[in-house]
N, C-alpha and C positions, 0 to 999 in steps of 0.2 A: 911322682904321685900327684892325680889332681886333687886342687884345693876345691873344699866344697864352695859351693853355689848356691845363696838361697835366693827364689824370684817367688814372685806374689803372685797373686789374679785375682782379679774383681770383677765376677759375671754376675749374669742375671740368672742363675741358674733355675730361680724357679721369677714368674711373674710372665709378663708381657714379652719379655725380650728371649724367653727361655728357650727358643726355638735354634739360634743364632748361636746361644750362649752354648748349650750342649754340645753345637759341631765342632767349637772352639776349644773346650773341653777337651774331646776325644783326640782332637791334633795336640796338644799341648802334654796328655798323659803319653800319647802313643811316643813322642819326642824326649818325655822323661825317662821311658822304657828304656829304648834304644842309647840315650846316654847312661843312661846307668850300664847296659849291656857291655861298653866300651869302657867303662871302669869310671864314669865320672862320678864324682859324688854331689848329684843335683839335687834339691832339698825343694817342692813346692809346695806353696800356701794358700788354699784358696776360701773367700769369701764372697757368698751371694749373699746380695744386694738387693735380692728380688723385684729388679728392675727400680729400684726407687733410687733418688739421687740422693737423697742424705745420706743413706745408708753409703752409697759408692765414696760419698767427701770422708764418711767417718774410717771406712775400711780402709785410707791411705794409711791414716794416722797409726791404726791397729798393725800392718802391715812392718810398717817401719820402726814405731816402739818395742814391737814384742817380737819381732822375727827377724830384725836388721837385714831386712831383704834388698838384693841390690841394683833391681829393679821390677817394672810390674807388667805383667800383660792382661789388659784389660781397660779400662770396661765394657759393656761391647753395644750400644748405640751411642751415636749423636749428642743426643741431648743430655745425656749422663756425661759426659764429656766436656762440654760445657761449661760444668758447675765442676768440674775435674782439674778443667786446664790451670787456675789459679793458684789450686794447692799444690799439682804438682812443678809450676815452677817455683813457688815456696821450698819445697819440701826438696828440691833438685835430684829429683827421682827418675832413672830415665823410663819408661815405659812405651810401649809398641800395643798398639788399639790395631786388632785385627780386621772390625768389619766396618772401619768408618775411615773415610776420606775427607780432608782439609775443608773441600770443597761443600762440605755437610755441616761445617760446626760453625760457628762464631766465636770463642774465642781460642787463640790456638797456643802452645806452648815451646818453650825453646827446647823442652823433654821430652815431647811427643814425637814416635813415629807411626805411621799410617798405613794398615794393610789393605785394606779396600782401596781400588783402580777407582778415581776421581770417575763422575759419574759424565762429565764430558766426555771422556773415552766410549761411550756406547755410540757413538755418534755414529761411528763408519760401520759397524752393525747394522743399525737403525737406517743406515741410509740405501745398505744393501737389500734388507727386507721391506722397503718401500717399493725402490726400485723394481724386484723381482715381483715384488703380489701387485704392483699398480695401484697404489696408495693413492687418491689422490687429494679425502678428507680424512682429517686426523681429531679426533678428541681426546682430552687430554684430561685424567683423573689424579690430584695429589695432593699431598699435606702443606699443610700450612707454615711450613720453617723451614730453616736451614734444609735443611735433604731434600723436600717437594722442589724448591726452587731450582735446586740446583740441577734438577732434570729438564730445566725450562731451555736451558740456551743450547743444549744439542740435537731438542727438539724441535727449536725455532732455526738451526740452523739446515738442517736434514729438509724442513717442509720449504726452505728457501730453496734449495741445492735440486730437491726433486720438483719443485712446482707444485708443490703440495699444501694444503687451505688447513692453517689450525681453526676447526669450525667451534671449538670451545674448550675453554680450561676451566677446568673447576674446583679450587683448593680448599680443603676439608681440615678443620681444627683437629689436629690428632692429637692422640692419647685419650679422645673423648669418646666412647664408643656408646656410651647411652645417649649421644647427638646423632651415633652415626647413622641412624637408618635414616632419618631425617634427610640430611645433610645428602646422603647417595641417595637414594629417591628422587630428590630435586636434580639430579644429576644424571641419574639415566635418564630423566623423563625430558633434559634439554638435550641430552645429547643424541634419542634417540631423533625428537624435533630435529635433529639439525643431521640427521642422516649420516654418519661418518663411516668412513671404511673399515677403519679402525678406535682402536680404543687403546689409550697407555696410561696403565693404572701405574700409584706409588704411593703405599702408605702403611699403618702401621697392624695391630692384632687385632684391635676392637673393629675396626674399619673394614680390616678380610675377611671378618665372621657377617659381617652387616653385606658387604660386598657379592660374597660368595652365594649366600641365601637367595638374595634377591635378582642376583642374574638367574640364578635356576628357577626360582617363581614366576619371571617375565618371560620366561622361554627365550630370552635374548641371543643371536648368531652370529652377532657382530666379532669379529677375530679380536683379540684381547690381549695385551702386551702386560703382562704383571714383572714385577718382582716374586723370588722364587717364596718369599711369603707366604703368599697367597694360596698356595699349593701344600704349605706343612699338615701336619695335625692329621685331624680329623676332616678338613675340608680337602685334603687330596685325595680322598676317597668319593668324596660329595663331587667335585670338579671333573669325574670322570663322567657324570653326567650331563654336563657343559652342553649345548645343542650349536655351539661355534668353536671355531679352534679357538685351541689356547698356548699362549706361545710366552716363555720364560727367560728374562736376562739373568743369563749364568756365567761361570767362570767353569773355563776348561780345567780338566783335573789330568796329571800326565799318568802315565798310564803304571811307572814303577811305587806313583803315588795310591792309586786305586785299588791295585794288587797287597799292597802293605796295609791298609786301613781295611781292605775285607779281611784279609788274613786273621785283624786283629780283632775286627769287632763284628763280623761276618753280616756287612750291609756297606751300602754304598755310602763315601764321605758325602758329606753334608756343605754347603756352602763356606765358608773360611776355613774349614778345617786343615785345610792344606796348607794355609795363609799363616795358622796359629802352630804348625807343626813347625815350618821353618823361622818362627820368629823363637821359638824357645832356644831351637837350636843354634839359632845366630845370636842370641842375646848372650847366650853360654859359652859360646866359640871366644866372643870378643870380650867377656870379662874374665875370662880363662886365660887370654894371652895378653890381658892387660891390667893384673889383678891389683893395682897399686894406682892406676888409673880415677882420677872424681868422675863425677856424670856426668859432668861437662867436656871430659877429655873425650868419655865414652861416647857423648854423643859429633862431639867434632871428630873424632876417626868413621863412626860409619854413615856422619853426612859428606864426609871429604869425597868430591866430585869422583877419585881415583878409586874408592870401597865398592867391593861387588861382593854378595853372597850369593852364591850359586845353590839355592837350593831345589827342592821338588816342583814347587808351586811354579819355577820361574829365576831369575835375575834380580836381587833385590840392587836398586840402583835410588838412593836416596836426592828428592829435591830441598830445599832451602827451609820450604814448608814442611818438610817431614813424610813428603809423600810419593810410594813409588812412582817412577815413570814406566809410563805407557808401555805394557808388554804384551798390550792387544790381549787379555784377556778375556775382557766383556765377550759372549756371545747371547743370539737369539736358539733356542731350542724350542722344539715344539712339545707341548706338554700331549705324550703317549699315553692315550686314555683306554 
């Protein structure tokens, strides 16, 4: 008989981040489903945070006193993470962050694993849709921390590799979105100055609402590289009237994955959902056959170079940092208006 299971999660289920947090969600229940179908006895606990980081440091605490849960998935951006990583190597909790990469935080933990493809991995993408549309000025739109940057050096490497001119970057204070119309104004209005082929946006909710408006109020045509951000909500209806393409870094979803998540929830998964389905189940798999195991042992078995979870999303294959390696996920899509 299996021994129960209790895991936690700490999403933004409602707030700024709530977009990310839902797809994450729907992988995570759909993964309790399906264990439970097999007889497991998986127990989860979730707490939104409504995007705020106190709330994400306080809901460790809650997690672990009152539900003795024996790891966490969550939280689900960057910066929440953060203010995260401290307590949970305190707290020696192991946890698995589905939509963020090493490459995006500042401080990282020896408990943390990482379901987001480090954002250097778009690079061979990027370099094909240059290549193919004849790129040959690139402006550059992104936030102000850890994650904007970190799209800086596959973008500077791509404009080397194609001969391609970055005519302008322009990094915007996120999380501020009563700056942001400001702040992007001053920013189309250099970039159209500076005439660029393209455009490669990256940044947060306040920013997409501010972003999305005002490319449709300029009449702008310029082809436009977002995050799938950009597109949630309410503005993927408004983006349909876009007067230039629009083109979105995604993650392939396999196809026995797409078919189980319409089944379940009868719509198309969402960005990590796939990412959040296989980590429940890998979380469960490895504390299931290791139930006597601390979180430190749990975490040396599935960093150990020779650990592979074969799951939907992919090959989880863990680096030093906590982050998967490269399974060539990142793609360019063209946003179908």
């Amino acid at each position: 008989m299996n021994s129960k299971i209790n895991l936690g999660s700490i999403l933004s289920i409602t707030g700024e981040a709530s977009q990310d947090a839902q797809g994450i969600r729907d992988g995570i229940e759909l993964a309790v489903k399906k264990l439970k179908e097999k007889g497991q006895d998986v127990q989860i606990h979730y707490i939104d945070d409504n995007s705020d980081v106190m709330s994400s440091v306080r809901a460790i605490d809650t997690l672990v006193r009152e539900h003795d849960i024996s790891a966490i998935i969550g939280p689900t951006w960057a910066f929440q993470v953060d203010s995260f990583a401290p307590i949970i190597n305190q707290e020696k909790i192991v946890t698995f962050v589905p939509a963020v990469a090493s490459d995006s935080i500042i401080k990282n933990s020896n408990y943390i694993l990482f379901g987001a493809e480090k954002n250097t991995y778009k690079e061979s993408s990027l370099k094909n849709f240059v290549i193919k549309n004849k790129i040959k000025k690139i402006g550059v739109i992104i936030s102000q921390d850890k994650w904007g940057v970190s799209h800086l050096l596959p973008i500077k490497n791509v404009a080397i590799q194609t001969n391609a001119e970055i005519v302008f970057i322009e990094q915007l204070i996120p999380y501020i979105s009563s700056f942001g119309s400001k702040y992007i104004r001053e920013t189309l209005t250099h970039t159209l100055r500076s005439s660029p082929d393209m455009i490669i946006w990256s940044g947060y909710e306040g920013e997409a609402n501010v972003l999305c408006d005002l490319i449709l109020e300029s009449k702008l045509s310029i082809p436009l590289i977002s995050d799938q951000l950009l597109v949630t909500g309410e503005r993927e209806k408004k983006l349909k009237n876009y007067q230039g393409d629009l083109y979105l870094f995604s993650n392939t979803f396999s196809q026995d994955f797409i078919k189980m998540f319409q089944l379940e929830y009868n719509k198309q998964p969402t960005l990590y959902s796939d990412i959040a389905y296989d980590a429940a189940m890998m979380l469960v798999d490895v504390l299931q056959k290791n139930a006597n195991a601390s979180s430190g042992q749990i975490m040396k078995i599935i960093k150990d170079k020779n650990y592979q979870y074969r799951g939907l999303s992919g090959t989880f294959i863990f680096d030093q940092f906590g982050d998967i390696q490269n399974s060539g996920r990142w793609v360019i899509n063209k946003f179908e208006k």
